[in-house]
Backbone as a ProteinNet text record, in pm:
[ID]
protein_1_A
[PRIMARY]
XXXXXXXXXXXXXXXXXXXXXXXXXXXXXXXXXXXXXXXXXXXXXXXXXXXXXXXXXXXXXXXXXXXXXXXXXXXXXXXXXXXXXXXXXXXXXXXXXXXXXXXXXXXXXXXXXXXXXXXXXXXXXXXXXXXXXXXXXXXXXXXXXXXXXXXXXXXXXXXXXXXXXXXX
[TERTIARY]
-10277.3	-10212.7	-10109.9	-10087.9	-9970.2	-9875.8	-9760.8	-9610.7	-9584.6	-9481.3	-9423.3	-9323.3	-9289.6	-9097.8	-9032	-8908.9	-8820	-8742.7	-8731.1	-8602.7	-8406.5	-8379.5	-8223.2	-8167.9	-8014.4	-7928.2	-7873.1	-7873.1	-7822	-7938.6	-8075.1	-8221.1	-8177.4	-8210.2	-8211.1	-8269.9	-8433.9	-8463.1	-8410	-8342.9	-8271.6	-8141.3	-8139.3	-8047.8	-8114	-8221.5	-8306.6	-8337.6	-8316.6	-8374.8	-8505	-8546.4	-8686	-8803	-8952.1	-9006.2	-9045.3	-9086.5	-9155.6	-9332	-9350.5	-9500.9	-9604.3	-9662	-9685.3	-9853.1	-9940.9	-10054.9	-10073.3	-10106.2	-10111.7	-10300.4	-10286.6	-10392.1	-10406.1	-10506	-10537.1	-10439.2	-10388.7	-10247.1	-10151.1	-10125.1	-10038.8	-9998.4	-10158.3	-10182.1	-10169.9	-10180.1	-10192.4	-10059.6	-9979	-9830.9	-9754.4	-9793.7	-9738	-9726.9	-9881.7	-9920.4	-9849.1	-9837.1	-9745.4	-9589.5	-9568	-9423.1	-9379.3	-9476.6	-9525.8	-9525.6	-9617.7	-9608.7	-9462.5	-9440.4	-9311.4	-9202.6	-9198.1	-9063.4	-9086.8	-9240.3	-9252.6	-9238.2	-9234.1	-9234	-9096.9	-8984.6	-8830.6	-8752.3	-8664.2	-8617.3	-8481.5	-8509.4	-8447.7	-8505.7	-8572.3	-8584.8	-8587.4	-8555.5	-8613.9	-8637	-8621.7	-8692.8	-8689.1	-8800.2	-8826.3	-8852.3	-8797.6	-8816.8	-8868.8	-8974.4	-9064	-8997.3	-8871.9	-8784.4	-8765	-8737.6	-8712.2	-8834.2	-8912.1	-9052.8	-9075.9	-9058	-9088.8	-9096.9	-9145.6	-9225.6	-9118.8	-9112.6	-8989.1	-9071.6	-9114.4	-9168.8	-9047.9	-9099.2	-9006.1	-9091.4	-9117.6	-9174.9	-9114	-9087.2	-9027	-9096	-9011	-9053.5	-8960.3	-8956.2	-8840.8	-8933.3	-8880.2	-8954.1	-8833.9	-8682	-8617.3	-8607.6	-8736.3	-8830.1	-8805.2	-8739.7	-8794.3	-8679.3	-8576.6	-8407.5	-8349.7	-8205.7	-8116.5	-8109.7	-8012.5	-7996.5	-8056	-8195.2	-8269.8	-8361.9	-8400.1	-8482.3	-8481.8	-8361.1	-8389.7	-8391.9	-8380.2	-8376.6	-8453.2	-8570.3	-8685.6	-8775.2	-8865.6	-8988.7	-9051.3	-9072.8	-9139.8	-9173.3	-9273.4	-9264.5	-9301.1	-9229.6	-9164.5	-9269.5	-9352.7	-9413	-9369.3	-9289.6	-9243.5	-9305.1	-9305.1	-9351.6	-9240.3	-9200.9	-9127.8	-9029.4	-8915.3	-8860.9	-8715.8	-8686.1	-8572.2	-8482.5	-8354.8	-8233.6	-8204.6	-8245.6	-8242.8	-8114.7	-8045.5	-7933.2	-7872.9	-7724.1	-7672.7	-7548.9	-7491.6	-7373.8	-7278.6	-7178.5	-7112.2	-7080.7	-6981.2	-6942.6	-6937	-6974.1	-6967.7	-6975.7	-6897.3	-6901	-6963.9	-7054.2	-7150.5	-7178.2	-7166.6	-7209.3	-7334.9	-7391.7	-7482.4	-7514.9	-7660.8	-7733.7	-7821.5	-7884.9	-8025.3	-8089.3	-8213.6	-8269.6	-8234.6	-8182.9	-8188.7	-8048.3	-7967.2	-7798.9	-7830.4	-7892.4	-7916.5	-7765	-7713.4	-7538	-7466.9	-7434.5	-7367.5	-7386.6	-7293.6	-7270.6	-7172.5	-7177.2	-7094.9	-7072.3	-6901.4	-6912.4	-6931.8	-7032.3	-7047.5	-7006	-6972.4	-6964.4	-7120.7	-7146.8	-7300.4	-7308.9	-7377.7	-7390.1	-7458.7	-7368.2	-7461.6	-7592	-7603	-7785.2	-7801.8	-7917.1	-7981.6	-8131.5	-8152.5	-8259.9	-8337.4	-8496.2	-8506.4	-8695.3	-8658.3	-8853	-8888.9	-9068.9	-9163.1	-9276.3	-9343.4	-9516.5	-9573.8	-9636.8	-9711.5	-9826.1	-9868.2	-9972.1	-10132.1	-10099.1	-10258.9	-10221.3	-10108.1	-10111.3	-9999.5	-9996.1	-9930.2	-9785.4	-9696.4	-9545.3	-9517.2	-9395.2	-9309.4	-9179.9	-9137	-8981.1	-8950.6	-8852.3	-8759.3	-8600.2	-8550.5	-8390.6	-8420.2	-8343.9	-8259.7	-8135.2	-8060	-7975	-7919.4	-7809	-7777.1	-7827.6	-7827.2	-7921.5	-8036.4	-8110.3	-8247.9	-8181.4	-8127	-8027.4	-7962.8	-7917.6	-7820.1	-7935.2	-8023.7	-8150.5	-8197.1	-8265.2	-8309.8	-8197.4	-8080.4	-8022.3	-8008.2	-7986.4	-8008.4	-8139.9	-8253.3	-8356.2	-8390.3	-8361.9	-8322.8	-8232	-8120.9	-8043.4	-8115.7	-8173.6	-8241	-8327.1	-8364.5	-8469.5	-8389.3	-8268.8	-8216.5	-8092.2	-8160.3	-8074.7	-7922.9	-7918.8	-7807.5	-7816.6	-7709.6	-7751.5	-7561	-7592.1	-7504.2	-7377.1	-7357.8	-7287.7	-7191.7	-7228.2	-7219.3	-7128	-7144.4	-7081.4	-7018.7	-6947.1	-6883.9	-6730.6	-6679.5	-6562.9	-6470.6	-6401.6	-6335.2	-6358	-6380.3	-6411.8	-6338.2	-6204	-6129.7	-6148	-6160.3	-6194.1	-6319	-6422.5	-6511.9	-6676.4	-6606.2	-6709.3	-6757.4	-6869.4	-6858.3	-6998.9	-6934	-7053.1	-7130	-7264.4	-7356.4	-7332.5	-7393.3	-7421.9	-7602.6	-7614.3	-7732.4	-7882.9	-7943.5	-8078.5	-8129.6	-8163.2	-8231.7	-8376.7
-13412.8	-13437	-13548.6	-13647.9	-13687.2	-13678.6	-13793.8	-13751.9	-13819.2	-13740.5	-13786	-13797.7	-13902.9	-13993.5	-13853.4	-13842.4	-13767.1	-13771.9	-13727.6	-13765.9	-13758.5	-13900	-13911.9	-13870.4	-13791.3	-13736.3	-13857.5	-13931.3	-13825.5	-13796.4	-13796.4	-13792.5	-13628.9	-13611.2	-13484.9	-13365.4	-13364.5	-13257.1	-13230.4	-13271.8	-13219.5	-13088.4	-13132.3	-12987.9	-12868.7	-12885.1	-12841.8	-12705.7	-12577.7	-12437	-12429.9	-12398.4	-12412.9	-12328.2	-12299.2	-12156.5	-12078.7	-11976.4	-11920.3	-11934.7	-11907	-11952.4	-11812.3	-11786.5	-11749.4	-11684.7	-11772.5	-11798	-11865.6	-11809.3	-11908.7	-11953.2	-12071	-12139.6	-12315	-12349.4	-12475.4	-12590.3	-12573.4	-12643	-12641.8	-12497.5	-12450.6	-12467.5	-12423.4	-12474.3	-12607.6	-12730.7	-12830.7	-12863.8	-12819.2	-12837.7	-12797.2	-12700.9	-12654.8	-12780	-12784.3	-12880.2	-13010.6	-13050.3	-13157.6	-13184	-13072.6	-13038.4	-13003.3	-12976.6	-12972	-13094.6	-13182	-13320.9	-13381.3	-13397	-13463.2	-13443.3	-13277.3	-13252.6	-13304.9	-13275.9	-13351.6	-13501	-13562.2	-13708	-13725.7	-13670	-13696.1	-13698.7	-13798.9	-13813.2	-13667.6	-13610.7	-13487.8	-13377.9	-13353.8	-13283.4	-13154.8	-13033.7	-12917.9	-12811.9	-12877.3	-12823.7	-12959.3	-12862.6	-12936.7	-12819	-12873	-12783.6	-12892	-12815.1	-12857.4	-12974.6	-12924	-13035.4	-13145.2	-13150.4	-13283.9	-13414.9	-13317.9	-13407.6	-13422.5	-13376	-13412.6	-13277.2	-13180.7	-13072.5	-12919.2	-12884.7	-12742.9	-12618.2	-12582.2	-12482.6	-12412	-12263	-12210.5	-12224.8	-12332.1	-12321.7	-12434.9	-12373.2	-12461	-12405.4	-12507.6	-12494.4	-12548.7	-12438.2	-12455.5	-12434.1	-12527.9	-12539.4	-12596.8	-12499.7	-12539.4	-12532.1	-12496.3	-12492	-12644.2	-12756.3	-12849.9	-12895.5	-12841.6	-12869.3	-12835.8	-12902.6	-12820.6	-12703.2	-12698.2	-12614.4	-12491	-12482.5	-12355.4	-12344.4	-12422.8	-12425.5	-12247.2	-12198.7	-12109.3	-11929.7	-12014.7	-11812.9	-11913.6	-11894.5	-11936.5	-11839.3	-11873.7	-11812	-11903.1	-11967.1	-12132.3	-12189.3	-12234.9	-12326.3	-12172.1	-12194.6	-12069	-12164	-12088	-12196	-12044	-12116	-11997.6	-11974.4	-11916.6	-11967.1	-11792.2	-11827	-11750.5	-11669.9	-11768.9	-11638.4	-11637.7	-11547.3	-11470	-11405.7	-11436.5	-11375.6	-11256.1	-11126.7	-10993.1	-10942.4	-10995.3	-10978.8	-11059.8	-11089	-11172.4	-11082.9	-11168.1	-11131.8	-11249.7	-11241.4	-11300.9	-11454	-11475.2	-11649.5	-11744.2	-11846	-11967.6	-12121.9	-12202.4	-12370.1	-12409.2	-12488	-12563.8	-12681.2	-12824.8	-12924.6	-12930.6	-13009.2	-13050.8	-13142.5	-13162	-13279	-13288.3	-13390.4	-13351.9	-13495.5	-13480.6	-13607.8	-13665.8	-13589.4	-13632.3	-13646.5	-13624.7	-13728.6	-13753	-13919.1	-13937.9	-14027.6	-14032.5	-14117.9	-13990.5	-13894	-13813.8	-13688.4	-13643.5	-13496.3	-13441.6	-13305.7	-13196.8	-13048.4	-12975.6	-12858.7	-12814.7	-12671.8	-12549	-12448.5	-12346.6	-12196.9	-12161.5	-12112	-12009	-11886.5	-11806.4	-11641	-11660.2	-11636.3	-11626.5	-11562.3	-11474.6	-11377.5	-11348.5	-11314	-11354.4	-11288.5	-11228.1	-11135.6	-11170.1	-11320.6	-11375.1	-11252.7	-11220	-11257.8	-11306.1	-11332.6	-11471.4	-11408.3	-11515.9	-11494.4	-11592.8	-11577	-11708.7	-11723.8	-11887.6	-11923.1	-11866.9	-11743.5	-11693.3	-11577.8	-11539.9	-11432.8	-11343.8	-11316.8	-11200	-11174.5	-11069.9	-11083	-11062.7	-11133.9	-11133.5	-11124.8	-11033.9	-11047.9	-11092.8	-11180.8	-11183.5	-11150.2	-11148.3	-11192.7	-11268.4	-11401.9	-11510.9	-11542.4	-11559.8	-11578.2	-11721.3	-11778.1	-11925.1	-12021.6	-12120.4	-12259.7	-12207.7	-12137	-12107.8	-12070.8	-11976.6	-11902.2	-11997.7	-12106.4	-12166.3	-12268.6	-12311.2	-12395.3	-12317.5	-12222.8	-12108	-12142.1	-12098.9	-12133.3	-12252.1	-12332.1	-12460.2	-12514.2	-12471	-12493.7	-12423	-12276.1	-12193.8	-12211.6	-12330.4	-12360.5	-12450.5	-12560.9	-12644.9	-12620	-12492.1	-12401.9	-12403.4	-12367.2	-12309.6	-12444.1	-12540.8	-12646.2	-12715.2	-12658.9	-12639.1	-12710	-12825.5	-12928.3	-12917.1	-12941.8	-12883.6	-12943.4	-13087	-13147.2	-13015.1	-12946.4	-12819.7	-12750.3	-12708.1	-12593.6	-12647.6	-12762.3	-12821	-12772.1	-12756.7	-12666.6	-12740.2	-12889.8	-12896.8	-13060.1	-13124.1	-13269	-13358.6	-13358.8	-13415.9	-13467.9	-13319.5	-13319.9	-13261.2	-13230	-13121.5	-13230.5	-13400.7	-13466	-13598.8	-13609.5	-13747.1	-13828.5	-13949.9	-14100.7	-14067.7	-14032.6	-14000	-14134.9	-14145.4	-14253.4	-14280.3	-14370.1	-14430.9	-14433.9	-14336.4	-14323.7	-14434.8	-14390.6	-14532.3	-14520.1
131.2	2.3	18	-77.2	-84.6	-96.5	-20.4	-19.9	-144	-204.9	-329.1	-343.8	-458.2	-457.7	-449.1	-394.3	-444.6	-554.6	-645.9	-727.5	-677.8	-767.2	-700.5	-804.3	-774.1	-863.1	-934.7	-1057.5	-1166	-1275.1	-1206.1	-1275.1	-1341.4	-1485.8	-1564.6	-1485.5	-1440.4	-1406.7	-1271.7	-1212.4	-1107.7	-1154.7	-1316.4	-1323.1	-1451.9	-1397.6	-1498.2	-1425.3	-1550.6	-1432.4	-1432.6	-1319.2	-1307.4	-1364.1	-1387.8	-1487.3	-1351	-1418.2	-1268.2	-1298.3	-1155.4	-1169.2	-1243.7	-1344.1	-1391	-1319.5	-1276.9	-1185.4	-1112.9	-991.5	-852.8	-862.1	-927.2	-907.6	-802	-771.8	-706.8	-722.6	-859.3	-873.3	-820.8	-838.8	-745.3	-567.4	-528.8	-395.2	-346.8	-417.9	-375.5	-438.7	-542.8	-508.5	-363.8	-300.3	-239.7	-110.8	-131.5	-17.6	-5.2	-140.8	-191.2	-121.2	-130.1	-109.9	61.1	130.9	260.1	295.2	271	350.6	266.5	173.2	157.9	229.2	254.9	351.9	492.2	507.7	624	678.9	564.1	542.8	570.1	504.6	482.2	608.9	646.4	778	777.4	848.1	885.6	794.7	728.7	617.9	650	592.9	644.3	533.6	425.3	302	162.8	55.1	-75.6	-155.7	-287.4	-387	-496.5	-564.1	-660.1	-790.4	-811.1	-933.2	-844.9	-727.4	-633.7	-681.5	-666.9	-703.8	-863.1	-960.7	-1088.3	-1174.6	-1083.1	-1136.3	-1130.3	-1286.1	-1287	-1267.8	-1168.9	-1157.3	-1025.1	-965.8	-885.3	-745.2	-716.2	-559.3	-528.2	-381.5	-246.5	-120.4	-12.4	130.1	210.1	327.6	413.8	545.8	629	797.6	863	920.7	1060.5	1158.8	1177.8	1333.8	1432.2	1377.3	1440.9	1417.4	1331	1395.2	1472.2	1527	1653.1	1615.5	1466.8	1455.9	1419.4	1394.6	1361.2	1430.2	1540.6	1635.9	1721.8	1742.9	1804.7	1673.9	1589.6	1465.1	1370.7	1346.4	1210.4	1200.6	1042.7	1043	1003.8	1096.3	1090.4	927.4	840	773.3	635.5	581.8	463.2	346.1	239.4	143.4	41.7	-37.6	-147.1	-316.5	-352.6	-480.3	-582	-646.7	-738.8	-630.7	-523.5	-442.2	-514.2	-434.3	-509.8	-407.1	-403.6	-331	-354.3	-230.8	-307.5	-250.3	-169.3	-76.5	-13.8	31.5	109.7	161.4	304	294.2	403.2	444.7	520.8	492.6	463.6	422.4	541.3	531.8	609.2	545.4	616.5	510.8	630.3	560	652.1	571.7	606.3	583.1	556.8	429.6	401.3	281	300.5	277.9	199.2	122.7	36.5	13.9	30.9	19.4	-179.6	-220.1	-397.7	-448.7	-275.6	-319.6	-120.7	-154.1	-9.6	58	-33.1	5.6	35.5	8.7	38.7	125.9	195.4	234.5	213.9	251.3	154.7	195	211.4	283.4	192.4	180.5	110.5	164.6	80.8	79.3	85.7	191.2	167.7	269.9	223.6	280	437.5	497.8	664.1	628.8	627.7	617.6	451.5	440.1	295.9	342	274.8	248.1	88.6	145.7	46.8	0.3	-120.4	-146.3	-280.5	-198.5	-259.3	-243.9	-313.6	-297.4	-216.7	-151.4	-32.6	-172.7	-105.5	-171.6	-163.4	-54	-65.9	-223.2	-239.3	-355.4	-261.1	-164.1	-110.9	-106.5	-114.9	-120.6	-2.8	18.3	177.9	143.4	216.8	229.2	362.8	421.2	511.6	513.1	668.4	668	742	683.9	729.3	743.5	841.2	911.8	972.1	975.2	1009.9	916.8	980.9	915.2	831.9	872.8	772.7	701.2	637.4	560.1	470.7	551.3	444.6	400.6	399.9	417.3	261.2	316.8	179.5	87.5	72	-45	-114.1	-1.3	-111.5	-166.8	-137.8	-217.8	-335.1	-323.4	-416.9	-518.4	-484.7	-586.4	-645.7	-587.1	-633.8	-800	-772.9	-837.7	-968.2	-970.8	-1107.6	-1109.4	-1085.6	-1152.4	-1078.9	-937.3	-884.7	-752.8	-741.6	-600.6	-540.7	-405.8	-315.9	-378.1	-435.5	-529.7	-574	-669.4	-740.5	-674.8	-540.5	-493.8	-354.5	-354.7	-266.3	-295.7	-158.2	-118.6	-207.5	-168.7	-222.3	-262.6	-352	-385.6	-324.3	-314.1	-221.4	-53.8	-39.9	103.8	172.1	81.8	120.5	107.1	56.3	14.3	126.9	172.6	277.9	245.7	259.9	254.8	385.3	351.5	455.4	533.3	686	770.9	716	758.3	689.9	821.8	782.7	841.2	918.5	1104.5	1120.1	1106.5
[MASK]
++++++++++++++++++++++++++++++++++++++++++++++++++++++++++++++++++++++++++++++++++++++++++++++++++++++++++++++++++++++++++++++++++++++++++++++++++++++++++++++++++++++++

């Protein structure tokens, strides 16, 4: 499948809440797929959510299998479709990033562990816990979902905001 543009903030459907997927059909699947090679495409990437790309539906994908930091706690490449935060707990600010504000980074408030569920694209439901980086990874694509970019929930604008360094 092809990789597709990302959208840059201050594009509308980036704060657009997303629908849920109603039927997981071939569309569906080859969104997913969509959204798979794009993250894969993106220099550091370790997730995409469906509004990034054009499309308001509730599927994303998270893979931090192949970062420092989630290299050692993952459930390798996550393909979500309607998931949902059924639990969290424990606070942590962690810097971050998004390919759709590629000038900036940004500390957040987000829940150490998070207990997410979804439907995989064969039809089936999964729950996990995620913990660390995946954890904070999951939420921000999940925010993504309902209209919400790390922009949003940055600690403090003053000081909580930084001019990314520029990709080689």
């Amino acid at each position: 499948m092809p990789v597709q543009p990302i959208l840059k903030y201050p594009h509308p459907v980036l704060k657009k809440v997303c629908n849920r997927v109603e039927r997981i059909d071939q569309s569906i699947v080859d969104l997913v797929q969509d959204l798979v090679d794009t993250m894969q495409a993106g220099p550091g990437s370790v997730g995409v959510a469906a509004s990034q790309i054009g499309v308001t539906l509730r599927v994303c994908v998270v893979d931090v299998s192949k970062n420092r930091l989630g290299k050692e706690n993952n459930h390798g490449l996550l393909c979500m479709i309607n998931p949902e935060i059924i639990a969290r707990s424990g606070v942590a600010v962690m810097r971050e990033g998004c390919m759709s504000v590629p000038d900036y980074t940004g500390d957040v408030d987000r829940a150490t562990e998070i207990t997410v569920r979804f439907i995989e694209p064969d039809g089936n439901q999964r729950e996990i816990n995620a913990s660390g980086f995946e954890a904070v990874a999951l939420q921000h694509e999940l925010d993504h979902l309902d209209g919400v970019l790390f922009l949003d929930r940055i600690v403090s604008i003053k000081t909580g905001l930084f001019r990314r360094k520029k990709y080689s």
